[in-house]
C-alpha positions in Angstrom: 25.0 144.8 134.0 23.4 148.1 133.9 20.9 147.5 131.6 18.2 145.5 134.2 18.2 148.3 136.2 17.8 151.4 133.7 15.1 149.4 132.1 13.7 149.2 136.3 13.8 152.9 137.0 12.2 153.8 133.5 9.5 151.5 134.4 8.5 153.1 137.4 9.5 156.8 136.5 9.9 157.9 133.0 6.5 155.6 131.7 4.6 157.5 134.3 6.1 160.8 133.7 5.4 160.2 130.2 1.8 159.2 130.6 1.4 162.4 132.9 2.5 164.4 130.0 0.5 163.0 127.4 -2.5 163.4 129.8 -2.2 166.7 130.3 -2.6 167.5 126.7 -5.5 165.1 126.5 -9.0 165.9 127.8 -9.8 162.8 129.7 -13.3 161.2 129.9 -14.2 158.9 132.7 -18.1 158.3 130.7 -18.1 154.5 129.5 -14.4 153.9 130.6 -11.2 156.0 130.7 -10.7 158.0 127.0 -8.3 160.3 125.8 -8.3 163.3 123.2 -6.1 165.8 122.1 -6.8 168.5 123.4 -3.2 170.1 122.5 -2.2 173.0 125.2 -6.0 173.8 126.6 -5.1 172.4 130.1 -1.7 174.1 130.2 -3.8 177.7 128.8 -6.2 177.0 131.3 -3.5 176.0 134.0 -2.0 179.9 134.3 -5.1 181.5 133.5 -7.2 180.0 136.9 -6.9 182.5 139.6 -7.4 179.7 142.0 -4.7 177.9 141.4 -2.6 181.4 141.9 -4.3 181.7 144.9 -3.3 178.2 146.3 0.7 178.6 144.9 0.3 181.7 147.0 -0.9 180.0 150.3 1.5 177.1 149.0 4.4 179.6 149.5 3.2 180.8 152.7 2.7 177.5 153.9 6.4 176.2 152.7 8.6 179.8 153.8 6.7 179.5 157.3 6.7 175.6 158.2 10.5 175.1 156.6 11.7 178.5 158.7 10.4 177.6 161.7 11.4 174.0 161.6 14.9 175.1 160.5 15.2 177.8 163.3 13.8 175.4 166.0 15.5 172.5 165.0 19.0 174.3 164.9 18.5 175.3 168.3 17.3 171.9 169.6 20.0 170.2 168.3 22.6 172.4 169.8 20.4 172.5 173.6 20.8 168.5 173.2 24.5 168.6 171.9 25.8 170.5 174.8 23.8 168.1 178.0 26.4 166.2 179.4 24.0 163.8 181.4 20.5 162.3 179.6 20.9 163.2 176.3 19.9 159.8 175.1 16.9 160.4 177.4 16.1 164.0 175.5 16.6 163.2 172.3 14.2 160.0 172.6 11.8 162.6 174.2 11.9 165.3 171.5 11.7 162.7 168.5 8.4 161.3 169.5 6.4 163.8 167.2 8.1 162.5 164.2 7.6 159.0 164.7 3.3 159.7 164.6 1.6 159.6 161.0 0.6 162.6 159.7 -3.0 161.6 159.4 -3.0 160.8 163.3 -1.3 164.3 163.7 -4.2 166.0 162.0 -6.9 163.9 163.7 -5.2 165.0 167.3 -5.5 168.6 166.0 -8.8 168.3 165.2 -9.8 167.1 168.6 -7.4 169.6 170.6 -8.5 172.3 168.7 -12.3 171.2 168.4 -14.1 174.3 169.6 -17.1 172.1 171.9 -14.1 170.2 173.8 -11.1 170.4 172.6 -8.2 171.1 175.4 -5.9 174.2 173.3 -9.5 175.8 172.4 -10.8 175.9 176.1 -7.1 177.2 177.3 -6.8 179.7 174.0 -10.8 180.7 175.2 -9.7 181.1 178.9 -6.4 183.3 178.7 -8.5 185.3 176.0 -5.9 185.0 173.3 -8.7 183.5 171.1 -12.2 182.6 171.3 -13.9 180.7 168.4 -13.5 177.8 166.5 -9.8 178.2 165.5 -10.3 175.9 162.6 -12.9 177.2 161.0 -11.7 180.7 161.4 -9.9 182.2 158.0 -6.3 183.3 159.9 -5.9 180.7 162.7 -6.7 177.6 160.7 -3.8 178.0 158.6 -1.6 178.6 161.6 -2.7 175.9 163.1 -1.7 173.3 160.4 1.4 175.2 160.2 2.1 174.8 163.7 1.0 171.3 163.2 3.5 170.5 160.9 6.6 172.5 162.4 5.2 170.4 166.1 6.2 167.2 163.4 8.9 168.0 161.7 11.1 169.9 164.0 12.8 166.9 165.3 14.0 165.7 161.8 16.0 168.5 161.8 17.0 168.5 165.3 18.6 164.9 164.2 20.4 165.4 161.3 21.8 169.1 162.5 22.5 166.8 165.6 24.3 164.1 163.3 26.5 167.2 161.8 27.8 168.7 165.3 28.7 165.1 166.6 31.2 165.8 163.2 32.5 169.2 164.1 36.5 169.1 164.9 36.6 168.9 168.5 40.4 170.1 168.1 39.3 173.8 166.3 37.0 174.1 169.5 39.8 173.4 171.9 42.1 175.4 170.3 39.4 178.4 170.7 38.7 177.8 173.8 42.4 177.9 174.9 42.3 181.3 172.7 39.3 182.3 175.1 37.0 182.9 172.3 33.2 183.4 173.9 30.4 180.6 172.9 28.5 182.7 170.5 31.9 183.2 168.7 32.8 179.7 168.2 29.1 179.1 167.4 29.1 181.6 164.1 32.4 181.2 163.5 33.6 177.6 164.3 29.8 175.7 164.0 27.7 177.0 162.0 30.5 176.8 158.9 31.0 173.6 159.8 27.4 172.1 159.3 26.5 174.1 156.8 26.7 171.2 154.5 24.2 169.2 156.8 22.1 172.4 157.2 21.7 172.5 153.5 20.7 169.3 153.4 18.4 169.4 156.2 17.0 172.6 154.6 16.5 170.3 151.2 14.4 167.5 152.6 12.1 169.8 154.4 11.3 171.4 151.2 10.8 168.8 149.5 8.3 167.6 151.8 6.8 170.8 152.6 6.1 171.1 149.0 3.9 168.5 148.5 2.7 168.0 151.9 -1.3 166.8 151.9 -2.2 164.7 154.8 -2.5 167.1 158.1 -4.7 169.6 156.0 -6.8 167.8 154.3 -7.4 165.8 158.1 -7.8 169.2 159.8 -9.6 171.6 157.5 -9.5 170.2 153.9 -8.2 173.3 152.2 -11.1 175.2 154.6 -12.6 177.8 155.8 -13.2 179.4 152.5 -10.3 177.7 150.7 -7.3 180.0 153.7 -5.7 176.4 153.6 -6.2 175.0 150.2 -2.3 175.0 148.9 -1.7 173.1 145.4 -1.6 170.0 147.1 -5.3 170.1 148.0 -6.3 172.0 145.2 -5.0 169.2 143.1 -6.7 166.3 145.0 -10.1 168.5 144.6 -9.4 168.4 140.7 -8.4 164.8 140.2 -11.0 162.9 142.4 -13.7 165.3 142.8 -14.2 166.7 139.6 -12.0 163.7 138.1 -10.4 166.7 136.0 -7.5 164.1 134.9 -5.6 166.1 132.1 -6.3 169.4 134.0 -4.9 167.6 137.5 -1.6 166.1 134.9 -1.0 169.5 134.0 -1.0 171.0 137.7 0.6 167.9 139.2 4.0 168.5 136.3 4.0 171.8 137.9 4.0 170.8 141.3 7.1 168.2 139.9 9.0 171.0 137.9 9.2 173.3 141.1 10.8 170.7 142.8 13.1 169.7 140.6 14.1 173.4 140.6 14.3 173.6 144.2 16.3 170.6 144.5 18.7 171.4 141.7 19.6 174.8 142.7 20.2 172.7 146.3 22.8 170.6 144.5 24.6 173.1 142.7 24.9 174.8 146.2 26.3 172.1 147.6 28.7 171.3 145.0 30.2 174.9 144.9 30.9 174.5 148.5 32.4 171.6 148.0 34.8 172.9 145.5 35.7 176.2 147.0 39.3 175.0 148.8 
């Protein structure tokens, strides 16, 4: 009964894995049609030789610590402020989801506008309080917190709802019982709480770095990987080298990188998880 479905999920994942890999050992010629040669480990040589792909893991890690730390934090503490209103709840939670139901293409074309330096409304008020005068997104520093702020304005709520899912689970019992012991709010909250949705933290924490990872649509909207390359993370760099320069077995190469990160990421996720589970 199995056998329909393994046959299914190598189809669409281990026959283009596999073509992935034998392209990024290939030099790949669009001239006259698509054609392959062996070009044994050039593109992987090449690969952690270029400086600019260094440079773009670099902003890729900047971009992941401060977008997933951020929405983590904010999130955490959104979920709690919503968890503890006894009236409109429904009402608040409906309000502060809104951002994550908008594509992230229409995200980065409303940052563009707000942040356009002829008109846009956050430039003018930025300009007038004299926190910043310019054009944030083609200045070096501010563009790349802008798509960062961008993305943790997004994403925040996706964590707010799944922390939000884990404290509707917390014992309500445990908090009585501390309660009756008089135990203050901050000390049920590190000691009662937070060890208690750990588990959903974690996995909160998982899907925002998966995503974070390998996220491409509000930069490339907003400043495509500019001003001189302060926002081009892997992502973008590898767009530029598969359908600019139609680089193919160079792109394969990066692009298995980009994959063998995450699988590290996620597995080291999963082992967490499962020696939390197992600890009595």
């Amino acid at each position: 009964m199995m056998t329909p479905a393994l046959i299914l999920l190598a189809a669409i994942s281990l026959v283009p894995l596999g073509t992935m890999i034998y392209m990024s050992l290939s030099k790949v010629s669009l001239i006259g049609g698509l054609s392959l040669s062996f070009a044994g480990l050039a593109n992987w040589t090449r690969l952690f030789t270029d400086p600019d792909i260094g440079a773009s893991w670099l902003r890729t890690v900047v971009y992941f610590v401060a977008t997933v730390g951020l929405e983590m934090v904010l999130g955490t503490l959104i979920a709690l402020l919503v968890h503890s209103l006894i009236r409109g709840r429904n009402l608040v939670l409906s309000l502060v989801l809104i951002p994550m139901f908008i594509a992230p293409i229409i995200v980065g074309l409303l940052g563009r506008f707000l942040f356009d330096p002829s008109f846009g409304l956050y430039s003018w008020l930025l300009a007038s309080t004299g926190l910043y005068e310019g054009n944030v997104m083609g200045s070096v520093g501010p563009a790349m917190y802008t798509v960062i702020g961008l993305d943790v304005w997004e994403w925040t709520p996706l964590v707010a709802l799944i922390v939000l899912a884990g404290l509707t689970a917390v014992p309500t019992d445990i908090l009585e019982a501390a309660d009756v012991d008089g135990a203050s709010y901050r000390h049920k909250l590190w000691h009662i709480v937070l060890p208690a949705i750990t588990p959903i933290l974690l996995v909160a924490l998982l899907i925002r770095s998966m995503d974070a990872l390998r996220f491409f649509a509000i930069i490339f909207i907003t400043t495509n990987g500019g001003p001189a390359d302060s926002t081009k993370t892997v992502p973008i760099r590898l767009y530029d080298i598969a359908f600019r320069f139609f680089d193919l077995g160079y792109a394969s190469a990066v692009g298995l990188t980009m994959l063998a990160v995450s699988i590290i990421i996620a597995t080291v996720f999963v082992r967490v998880l499962e020696r939390r589970e197992a600890t009595p």
